[in-house]
VEXLUM-87676 format. One record per residue (C-alpha): residue in one letter; x, y, z; residue number from 0. Coordinates in nm, 2 decimals, always signed. Layout:
BEGIN
+------+--------+--------+--------+-----+
| type |      u |      v |      w | seq |
+------+--------+--------+--------+-----+
|    A |      X |      Y |      Z | NUM |
...
+------+--------+--------+--------+-----+
***
This chain:
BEGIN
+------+--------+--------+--------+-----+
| type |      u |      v |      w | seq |
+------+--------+--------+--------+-----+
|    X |  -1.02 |  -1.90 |  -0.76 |   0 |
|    X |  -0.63 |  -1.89 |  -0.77 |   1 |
|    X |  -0.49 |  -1.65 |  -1.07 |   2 |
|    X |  -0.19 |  -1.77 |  -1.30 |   3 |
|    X |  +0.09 |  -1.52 |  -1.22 |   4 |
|    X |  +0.02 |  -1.37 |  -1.55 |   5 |
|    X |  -0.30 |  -1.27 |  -1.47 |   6 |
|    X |  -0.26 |  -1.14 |  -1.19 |   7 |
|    X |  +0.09 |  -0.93 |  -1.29 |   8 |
|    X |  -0.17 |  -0.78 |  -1.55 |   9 |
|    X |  -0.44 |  -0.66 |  -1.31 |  10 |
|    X |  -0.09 |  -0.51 |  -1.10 |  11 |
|    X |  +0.00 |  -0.33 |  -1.39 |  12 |
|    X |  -0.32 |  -0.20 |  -1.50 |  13 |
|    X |  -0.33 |  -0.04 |  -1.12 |  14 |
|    X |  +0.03 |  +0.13 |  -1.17 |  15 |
|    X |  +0.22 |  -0.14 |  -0.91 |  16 |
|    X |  +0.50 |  -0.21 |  -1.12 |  17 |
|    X |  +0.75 |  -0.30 |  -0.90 |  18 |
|    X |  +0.49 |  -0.52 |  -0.75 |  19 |
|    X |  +0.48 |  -0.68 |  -1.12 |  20 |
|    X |  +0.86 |  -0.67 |  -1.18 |  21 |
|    X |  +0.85 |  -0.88 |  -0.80 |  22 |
|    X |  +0.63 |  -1.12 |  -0.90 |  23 |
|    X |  +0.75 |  -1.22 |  -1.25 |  24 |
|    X |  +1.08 |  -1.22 |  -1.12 |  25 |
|    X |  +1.03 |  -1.49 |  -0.89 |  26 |
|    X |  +0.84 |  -1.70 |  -1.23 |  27 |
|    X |  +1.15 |  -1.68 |  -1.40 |  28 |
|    X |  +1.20 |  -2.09 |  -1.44 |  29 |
|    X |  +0.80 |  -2.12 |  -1.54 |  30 |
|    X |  +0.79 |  -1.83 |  -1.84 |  31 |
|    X |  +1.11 |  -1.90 |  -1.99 |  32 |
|    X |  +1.05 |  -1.83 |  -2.38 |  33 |
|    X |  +0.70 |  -1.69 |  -2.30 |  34 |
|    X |  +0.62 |  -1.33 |  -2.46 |  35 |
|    X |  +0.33 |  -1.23 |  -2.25 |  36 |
|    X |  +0.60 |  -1.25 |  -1.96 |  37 |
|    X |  +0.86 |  -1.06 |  -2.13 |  38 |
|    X |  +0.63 |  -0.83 |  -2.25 |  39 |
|    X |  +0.51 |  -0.76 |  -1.91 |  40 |
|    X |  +0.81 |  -0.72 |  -1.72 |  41 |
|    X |  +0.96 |  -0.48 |  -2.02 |  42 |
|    X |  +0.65 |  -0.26 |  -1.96 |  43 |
|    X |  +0.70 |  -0.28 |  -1.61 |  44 |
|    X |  +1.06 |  -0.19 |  -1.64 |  45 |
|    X |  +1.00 |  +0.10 |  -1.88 |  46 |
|    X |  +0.73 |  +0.30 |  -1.64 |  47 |
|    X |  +1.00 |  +0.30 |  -1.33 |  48 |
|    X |  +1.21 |  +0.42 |  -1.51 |  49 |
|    X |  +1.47 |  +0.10 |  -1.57 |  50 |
|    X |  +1.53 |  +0.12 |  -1.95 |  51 |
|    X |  +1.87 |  -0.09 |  -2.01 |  52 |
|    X |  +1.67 |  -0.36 |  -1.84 |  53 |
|    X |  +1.32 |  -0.28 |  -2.01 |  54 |
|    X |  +1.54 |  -0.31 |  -2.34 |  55 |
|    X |  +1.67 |  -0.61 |  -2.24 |  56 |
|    X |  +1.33 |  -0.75 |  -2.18 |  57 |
|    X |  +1.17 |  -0.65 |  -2.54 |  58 |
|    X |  +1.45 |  -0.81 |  -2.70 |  59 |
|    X |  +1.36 |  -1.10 |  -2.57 |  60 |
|    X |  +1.02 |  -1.08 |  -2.64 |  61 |
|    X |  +1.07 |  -0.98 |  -2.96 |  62 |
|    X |  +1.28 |  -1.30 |  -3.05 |  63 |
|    X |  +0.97 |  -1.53 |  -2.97 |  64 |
|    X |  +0.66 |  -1.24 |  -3.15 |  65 |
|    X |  +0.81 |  -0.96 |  -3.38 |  66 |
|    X |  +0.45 |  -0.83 |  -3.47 |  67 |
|    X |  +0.30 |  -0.73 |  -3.13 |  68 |
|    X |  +0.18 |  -0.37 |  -3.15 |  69 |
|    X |  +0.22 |  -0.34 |  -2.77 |  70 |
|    X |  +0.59 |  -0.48 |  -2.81 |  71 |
|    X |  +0.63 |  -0.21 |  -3.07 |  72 |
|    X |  +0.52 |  +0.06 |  -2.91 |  73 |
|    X |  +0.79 |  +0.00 |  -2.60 |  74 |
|    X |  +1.04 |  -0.04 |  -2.79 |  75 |
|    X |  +0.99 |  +0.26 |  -2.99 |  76 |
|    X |  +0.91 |  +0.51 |  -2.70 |  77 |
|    X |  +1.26 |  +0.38 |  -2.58 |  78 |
|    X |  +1.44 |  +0.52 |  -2.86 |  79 |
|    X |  +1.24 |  +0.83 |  -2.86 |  80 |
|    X |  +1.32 |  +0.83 |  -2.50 |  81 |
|    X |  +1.70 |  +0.81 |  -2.63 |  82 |
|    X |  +1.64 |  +1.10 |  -2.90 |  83 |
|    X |  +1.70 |  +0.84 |  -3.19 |  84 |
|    X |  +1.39 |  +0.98 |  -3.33 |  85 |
|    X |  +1.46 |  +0.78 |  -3.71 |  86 |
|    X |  +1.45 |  +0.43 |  -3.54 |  87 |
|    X |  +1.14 |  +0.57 |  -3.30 |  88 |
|    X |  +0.96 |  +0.70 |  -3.66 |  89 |
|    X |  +0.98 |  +0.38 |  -3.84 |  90 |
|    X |  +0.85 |  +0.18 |  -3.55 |  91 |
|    X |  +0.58 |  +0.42 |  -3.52 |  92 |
|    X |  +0.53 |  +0.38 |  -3.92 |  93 |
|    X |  +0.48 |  -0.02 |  -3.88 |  94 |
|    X |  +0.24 |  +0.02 |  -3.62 |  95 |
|    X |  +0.05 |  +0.24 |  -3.79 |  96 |
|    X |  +0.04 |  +0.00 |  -4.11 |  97 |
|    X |  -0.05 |  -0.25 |  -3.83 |  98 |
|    X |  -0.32 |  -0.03 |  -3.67 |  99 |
|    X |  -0.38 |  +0.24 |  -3.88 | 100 |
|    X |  -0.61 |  +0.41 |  -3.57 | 101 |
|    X |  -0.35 |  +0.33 |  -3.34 | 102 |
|    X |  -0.38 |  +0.71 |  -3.14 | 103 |
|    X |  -0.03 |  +0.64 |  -2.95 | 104 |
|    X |  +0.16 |  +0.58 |  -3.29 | 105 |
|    X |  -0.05 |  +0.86 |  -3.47 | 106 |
|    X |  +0.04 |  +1.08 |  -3.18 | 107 |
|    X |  +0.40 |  +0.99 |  -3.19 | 108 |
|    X |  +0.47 |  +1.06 |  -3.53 | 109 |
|    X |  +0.29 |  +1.43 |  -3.49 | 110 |
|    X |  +0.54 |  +1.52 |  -3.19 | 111 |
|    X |  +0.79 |  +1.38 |  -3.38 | 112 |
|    X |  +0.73 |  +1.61 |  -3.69 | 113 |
|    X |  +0.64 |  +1.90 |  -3.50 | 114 |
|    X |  +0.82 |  +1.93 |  -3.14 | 115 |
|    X |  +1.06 |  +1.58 |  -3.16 | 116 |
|    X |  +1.40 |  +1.83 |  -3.10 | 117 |
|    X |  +1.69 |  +1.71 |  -2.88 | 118 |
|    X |  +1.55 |  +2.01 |  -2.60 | 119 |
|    X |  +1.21 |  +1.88 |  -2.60 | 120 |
|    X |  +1.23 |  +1.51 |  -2.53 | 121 |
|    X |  +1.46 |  +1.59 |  -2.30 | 122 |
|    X |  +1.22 |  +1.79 |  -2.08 | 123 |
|    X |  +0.93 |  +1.53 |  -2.16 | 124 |
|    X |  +1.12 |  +1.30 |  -2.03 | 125 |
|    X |  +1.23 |  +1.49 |  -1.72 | 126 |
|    X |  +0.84 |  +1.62 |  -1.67 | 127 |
|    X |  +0.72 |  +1.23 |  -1.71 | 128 |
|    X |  +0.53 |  +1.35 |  -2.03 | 129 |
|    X |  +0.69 |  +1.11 |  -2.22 | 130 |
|    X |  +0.54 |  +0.83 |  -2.09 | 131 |
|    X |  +0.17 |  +0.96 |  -2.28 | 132 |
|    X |  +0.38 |  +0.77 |  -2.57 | 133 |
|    X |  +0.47 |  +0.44 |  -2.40 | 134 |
|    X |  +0.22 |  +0.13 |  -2.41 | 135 |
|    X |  -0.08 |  +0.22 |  -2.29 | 136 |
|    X |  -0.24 |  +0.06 |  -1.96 | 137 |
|    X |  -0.64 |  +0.17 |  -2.02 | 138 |
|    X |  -0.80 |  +0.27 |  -1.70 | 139 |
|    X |  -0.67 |  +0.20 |  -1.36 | 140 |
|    X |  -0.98 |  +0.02 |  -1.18 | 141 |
|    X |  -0.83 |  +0.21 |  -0.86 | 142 |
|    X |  -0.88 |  +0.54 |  -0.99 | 143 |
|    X |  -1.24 |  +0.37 |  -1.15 | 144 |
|    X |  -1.35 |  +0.27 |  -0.77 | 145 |
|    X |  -1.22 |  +0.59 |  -0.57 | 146 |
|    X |  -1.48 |  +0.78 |  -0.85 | 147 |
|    X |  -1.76 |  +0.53 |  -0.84 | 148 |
|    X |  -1.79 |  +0.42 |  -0.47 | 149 |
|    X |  -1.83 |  +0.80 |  -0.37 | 150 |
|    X |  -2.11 |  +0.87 |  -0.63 | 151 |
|    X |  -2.30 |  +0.53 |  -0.58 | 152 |
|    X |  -2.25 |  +0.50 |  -0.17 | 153 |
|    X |  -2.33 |  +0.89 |  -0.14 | 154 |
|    X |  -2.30 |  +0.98 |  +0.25 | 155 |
|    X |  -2.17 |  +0.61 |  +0.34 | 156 |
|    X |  -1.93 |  +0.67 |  +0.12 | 157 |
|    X |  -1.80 |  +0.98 |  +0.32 | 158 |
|    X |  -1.83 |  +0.81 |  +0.63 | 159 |
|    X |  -1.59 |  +0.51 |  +0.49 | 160 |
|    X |  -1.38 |  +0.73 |  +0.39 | 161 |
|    X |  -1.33 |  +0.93 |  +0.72 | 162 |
|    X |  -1.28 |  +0.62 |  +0.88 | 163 |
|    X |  -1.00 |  +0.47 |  +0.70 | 164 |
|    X |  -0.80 |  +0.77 |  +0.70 | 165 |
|    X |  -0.66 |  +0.71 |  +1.01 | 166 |
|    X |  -0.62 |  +0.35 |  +0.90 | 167 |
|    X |  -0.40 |  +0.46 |  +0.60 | 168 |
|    X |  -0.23 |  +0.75 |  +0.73 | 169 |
|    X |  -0.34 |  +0.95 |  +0.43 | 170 |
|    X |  -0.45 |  +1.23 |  +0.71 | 171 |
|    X |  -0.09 |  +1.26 |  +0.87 | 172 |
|    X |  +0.12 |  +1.21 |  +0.57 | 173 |
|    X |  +0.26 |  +0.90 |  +0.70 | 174 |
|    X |  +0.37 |  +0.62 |  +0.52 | 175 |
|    X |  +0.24 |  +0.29 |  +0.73 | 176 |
|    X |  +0.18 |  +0.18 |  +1.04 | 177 |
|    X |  +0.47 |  +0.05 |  +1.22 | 178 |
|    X |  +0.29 |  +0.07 |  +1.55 | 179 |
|    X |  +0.45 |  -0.31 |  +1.61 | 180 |
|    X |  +0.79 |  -0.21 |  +1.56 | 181 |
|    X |  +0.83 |  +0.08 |  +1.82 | 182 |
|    X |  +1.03 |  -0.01 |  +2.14 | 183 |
|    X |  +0.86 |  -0.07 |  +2.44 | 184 |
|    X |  +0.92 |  +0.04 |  +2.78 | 185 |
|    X |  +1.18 |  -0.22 |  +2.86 | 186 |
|    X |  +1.35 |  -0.23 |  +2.50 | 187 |
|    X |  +1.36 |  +0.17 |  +2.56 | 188 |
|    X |  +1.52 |  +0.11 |  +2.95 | 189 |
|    X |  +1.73 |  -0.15 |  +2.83 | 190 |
|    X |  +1.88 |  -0.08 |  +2.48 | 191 |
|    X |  +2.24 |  -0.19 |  +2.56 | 192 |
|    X |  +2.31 |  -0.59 |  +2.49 | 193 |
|    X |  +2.42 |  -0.65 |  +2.89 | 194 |
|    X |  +2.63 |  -1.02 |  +2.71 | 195 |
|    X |  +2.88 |  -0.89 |  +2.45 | 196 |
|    X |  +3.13 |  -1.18 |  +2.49 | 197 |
|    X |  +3.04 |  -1.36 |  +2.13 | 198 |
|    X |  +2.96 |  -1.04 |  +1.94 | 199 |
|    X |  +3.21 |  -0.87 |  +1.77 | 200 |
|    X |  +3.07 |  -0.46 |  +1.69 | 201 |
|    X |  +3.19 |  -0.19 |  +1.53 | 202 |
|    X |  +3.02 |  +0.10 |  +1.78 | 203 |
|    X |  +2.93 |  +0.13 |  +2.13 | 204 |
|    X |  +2.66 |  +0.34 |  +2.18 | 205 |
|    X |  +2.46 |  +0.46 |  +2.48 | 206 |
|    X |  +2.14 |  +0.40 |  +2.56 | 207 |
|    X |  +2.01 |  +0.70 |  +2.48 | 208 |
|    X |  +2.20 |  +0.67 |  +2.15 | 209 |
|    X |  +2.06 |  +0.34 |  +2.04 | 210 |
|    X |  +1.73 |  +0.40 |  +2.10 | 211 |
|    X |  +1.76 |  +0.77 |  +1.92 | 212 |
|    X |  +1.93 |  +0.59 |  +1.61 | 213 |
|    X |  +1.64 |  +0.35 |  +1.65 | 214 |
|    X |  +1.33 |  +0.63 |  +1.68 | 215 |
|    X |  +1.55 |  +0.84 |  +1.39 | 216 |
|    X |  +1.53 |  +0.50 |  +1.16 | 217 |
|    X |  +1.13 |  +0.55 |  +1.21 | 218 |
|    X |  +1.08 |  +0.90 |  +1.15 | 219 |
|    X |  +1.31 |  +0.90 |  +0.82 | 220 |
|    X |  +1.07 |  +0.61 |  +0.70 | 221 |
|    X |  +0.75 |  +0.77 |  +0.73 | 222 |
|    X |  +0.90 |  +1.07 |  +0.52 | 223 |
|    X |  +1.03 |  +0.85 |  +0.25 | 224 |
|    X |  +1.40 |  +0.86 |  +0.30 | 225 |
|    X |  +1.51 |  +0.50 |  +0.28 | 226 |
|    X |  +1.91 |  +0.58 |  +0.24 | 227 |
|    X |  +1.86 |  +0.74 |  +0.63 | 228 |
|    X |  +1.67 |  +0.45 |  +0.76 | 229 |
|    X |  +1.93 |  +0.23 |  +0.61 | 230 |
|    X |  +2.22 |  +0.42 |  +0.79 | 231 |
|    X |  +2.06 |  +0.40 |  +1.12 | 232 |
|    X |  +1.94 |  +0.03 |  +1.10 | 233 |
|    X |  +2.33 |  -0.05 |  +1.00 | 234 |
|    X |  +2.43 |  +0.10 |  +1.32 | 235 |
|    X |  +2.22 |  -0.03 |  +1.56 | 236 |
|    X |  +2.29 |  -0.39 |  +1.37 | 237 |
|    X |  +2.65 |  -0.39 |  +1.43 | 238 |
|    X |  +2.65 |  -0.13 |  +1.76 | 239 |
|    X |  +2.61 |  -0.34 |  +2.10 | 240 |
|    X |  +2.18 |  -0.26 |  +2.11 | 241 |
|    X |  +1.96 |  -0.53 |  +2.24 | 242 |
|    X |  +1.92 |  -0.83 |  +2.04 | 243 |
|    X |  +1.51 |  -0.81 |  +2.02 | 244 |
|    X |  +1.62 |  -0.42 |  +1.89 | 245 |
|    X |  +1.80 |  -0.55 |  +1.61 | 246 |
|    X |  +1.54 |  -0.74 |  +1.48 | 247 |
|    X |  +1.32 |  -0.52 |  +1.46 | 248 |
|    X |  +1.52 |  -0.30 |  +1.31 | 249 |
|    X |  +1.63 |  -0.61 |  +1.03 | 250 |
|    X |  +1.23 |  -0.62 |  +1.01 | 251 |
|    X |  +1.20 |  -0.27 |  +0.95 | 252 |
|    X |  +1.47 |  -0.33 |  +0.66 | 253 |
|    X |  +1.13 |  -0.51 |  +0.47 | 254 |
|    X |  +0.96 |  -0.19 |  +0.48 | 255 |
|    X |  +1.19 |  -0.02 |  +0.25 | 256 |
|    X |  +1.14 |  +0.02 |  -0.13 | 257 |
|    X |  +1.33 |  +0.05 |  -0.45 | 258 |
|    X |  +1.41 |  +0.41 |  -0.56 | 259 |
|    X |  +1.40 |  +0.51 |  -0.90 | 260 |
|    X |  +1.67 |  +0.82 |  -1.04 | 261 |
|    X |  +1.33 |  +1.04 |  -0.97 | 262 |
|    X |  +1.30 |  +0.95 |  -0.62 | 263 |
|    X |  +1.61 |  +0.83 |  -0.44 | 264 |
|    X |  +1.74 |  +1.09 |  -0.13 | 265 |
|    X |  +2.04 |  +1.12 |  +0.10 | 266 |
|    X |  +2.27 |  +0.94 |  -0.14 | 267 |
|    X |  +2.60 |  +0.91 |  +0.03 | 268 |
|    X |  +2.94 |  +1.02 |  -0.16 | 269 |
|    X |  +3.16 |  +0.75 |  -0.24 | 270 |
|    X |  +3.41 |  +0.87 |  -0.03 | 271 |
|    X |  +3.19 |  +0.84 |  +0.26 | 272 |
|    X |  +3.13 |  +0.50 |  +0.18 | 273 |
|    X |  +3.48 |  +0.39 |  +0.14 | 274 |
|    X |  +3.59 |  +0.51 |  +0.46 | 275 |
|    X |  +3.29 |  +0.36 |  +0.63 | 276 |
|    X |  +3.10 |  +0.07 |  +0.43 | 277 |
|    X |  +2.93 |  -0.10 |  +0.69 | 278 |
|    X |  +2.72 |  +0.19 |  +0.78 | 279 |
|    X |  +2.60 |  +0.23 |  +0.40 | 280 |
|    X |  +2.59 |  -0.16 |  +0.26 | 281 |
|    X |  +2.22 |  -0.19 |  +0.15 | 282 |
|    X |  +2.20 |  +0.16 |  +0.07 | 283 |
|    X |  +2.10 |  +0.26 |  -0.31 | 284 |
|    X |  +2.31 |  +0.53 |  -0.48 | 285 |
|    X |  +2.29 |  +0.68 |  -0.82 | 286 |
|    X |  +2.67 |  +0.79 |  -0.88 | 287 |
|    X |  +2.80 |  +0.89 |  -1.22 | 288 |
|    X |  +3.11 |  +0.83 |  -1.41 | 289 |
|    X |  +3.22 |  +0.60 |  -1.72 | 290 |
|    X |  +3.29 |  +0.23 |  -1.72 | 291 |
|    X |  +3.58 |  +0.04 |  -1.84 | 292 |
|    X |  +3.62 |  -0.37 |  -1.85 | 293 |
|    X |  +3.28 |  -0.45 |  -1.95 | 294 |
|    X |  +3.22 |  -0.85 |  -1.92 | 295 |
|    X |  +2.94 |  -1.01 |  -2.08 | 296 |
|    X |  +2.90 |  -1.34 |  -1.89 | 297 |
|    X |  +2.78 |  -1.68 |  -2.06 | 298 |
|    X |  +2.50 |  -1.64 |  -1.76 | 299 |
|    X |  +2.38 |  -1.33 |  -1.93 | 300 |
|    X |  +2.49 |  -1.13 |  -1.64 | 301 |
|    X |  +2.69 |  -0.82 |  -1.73 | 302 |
|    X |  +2.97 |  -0.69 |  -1.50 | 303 |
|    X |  +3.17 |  -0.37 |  -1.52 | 304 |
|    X |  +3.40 |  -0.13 |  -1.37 | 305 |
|    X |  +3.25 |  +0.26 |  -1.28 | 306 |
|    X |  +3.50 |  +0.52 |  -1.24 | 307 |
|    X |  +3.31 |  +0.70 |  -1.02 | 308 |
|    X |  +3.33 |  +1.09 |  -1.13 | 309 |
|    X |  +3.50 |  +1.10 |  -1.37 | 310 |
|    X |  +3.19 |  +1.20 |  -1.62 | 311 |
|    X |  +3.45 |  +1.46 |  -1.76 | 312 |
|    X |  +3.76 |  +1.29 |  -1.79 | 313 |
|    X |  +3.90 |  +1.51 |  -1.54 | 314 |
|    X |  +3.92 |  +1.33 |  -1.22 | 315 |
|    X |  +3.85 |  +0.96 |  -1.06 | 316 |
|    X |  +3.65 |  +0.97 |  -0.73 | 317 |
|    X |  +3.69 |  +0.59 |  -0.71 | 318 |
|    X |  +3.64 |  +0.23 |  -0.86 | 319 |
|    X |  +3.43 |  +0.01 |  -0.80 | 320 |
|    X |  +3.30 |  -0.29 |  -0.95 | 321 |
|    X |  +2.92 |  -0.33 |  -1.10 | 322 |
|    X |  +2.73 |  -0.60 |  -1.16 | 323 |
|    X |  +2.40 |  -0.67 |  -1.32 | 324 |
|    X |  +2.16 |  -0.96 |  -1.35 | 325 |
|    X |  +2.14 |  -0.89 |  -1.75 | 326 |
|    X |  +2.30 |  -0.67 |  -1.98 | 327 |
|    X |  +2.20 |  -0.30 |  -1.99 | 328 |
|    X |  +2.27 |  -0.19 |  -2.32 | 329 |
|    X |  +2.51 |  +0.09 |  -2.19 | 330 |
|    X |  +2.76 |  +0.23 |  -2.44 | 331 |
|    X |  +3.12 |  +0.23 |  -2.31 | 332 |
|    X |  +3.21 |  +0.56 |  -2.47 | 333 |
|    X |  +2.96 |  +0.77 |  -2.31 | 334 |
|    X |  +2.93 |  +0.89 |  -1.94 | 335 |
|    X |  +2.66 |  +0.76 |  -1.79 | 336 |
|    X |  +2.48 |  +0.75 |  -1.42 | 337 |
|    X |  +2.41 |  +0.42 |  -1.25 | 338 |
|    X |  +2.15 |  +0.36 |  -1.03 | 339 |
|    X |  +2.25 |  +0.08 |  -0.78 | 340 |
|    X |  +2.25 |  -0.07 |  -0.45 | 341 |
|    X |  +2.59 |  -0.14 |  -0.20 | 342 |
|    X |  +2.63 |  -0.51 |  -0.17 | 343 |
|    X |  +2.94 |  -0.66 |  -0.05 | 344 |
|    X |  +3.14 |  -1.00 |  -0.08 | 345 |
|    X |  +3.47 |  -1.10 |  +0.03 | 346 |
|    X |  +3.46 |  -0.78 |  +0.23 | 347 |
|    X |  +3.49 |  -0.53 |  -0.10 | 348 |
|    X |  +3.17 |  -0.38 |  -0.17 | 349 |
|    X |  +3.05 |  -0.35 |  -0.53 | 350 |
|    X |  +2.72 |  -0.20 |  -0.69 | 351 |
|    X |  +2.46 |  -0.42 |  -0.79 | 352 |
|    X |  +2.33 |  -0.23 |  -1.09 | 353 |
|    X |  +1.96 |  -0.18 |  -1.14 | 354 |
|    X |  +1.93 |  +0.09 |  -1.43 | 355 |
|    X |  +2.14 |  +0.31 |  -1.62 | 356 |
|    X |  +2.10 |  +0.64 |  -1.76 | 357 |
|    X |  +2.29 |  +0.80 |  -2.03 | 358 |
|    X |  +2.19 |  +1.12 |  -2.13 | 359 |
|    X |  +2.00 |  +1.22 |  -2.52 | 360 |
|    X |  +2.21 |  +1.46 |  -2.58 | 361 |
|    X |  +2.55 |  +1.26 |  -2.61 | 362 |
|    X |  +2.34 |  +0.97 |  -2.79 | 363 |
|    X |  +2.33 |  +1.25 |  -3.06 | 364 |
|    X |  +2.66 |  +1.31 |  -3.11 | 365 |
+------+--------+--------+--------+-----+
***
């Protein structure tokens, strides 16, 4: 029987796929306008990966449609723990706990709060991903449920399916997927070089033995989790002079790739590196810090900016470049900050399309 988006965005959540949630609520965003369930959802969502200007965003919303939602609540109160505004975190904690007076999250809150809630400590809890014992809880994960279950109940068969699909899954190797259909073949290997280059225009020539390195390079950085690198080699086969059924596989292989969070991003170029050669880092994701200046609130509820890139100390300017974000991520202009954000360009000048902003406890409460 097909399952309402709602349902189903649940049942992802309950199993940790949040960005798998966040993807598919996205794409409902005409259906569940003024719906709390949704807003609630993609605000959890948000929170766990780490996105909290847009998680924020996302309770407010909710919150204008249902104040009294304990879940609600709870999210909105670990962010402001998360943000060392332990006073604000406290008195959400209190009305839950008149709400739910058995409520263990809020009860448990309101202990470390009392006892351990210093400016030190919540800023290692939130570093270690202990924090997140205080955000709204998502019960059991059914995964975790079956991979304990199927091996006591199946016994032996059990074992046996699980030797089998370790190959299947990688697991075994340490790999990340099977892109068995995207290696080059013979041919594509023996012929790399696009032999008709009289209606391309490319920015390098490489040999054959160059594309199809740049190409193999592209598949080993994947299967060890450094998206930035594949992105880099993809962009220079795609405007090099390799074979046109190399390029798409390599746009193909672009669909593999995943959103980083500040935790797990790699290889994150300097912005120098990308202003003297943008083409070979556009699609990348960055994390680059600074402070902002000509902050724009549009009637769209998008929210554009400046970053001056570096310039966290008021010492020196890196660069400038412009940021802009599907809705506003409650950053506060007078404190540095570090934005985490993906190289787009239009008109040929690249800007940063923002997906979540950090700003650290400690200048919060100054």
């Amino acid at each position: 029987m097909t399952q309402d988006s709602l349902t189903l965005a649940w049942k992802y959540l309950r199993r940790r796929k949040f960005y798998t949630t966040i993807k598919l609520l996205e794409n409902k965003r005409d259906i569940y306008e003024d719906n709390f369930e949704y807003y609630l959802l993609l605000g959890i969502s948000c929170l766990y990966v780490g996105d909290i200007g847009t998680a924020s965003s996302y309770f407010q919303k909710a919150r204008h449609i249902k104040l009294t939602d304990v879940r609600l609540l709870l999210g909105q109160a670990a962010i402001f723990l998360r943000r060392g505004d332990t006073e604000r975190a406290l008195q959400y904690y209190v009305d839950i706990k008149n709400m739910d007076p058995n409520n263990q999250v809020a009860l448990d809150a309101i202990e470390f709060i009392r006892t351990r809630g210093d400016y030190d400590t919540i800023c290692r809890w939130v570093d270690s991903g202990r924090i997140e014992q205080f955000y709204p809880p998502l019960g059991v994960n059914p995964q975790k449920v079956a991979r304990i279950l199927i091996p006591l109940c199946a016994g032996v068969l059990g074992c046996v399916l699980t030797l089998i699909l370790l190959p299947k899954n990688n697991y075994a190797t340490g790999e990340r997927g099977d892109l068995s259909s995207l290696v080059l073949n013979s041919d594509e290997k023996n012929n790399a070089q696009e032999t008709d280059l009289s209606s391309q225009s490319m920015k390098y020539i490489l040999s054959n033995s160059e594309i199809t390195k740049s190409y193999s390079d592209a598949l080993k950085y994947y299967q060890v989790h450094r998206d930035n690198a594949v992105q880099v080699e993809i962009n220079r086969i795609l405007n090099s002079n390799a074979a046109l059924s190399i390029k798409q596989k390599a746009q193909i292989l672009m669909n593999y790739l995943t959103v980083p969070t500040f935790d797990t991003i790699s290889d994150v170029p300097l912005f120098s590196e990308v202003e003297k050669e943008s083409s070979l880092y556009l699609d990348c994701w960055v994390v680059w810090s600074g402070r902002i200046s000509d902050a724009i609130q549009n009637e769209d509820g998008s929210y554009s900016c400046r970053l001056l890139v570096g310039y966290d100390s008021m010492v020196k300017v890196d660069g400038i470049i412009d940021v802009k974000f599907a809705e506003n991520p409650n950053i506060v202009p007078e404190q540095p900050l570090k934005i985490l954000g993906q190289i787009k360009a239009e008109d040929n000048k690249i800007y940063l399309k923002g997906r979540a902003v950090y700003q650290s406890v400690h200048d919060s409460l100054k």
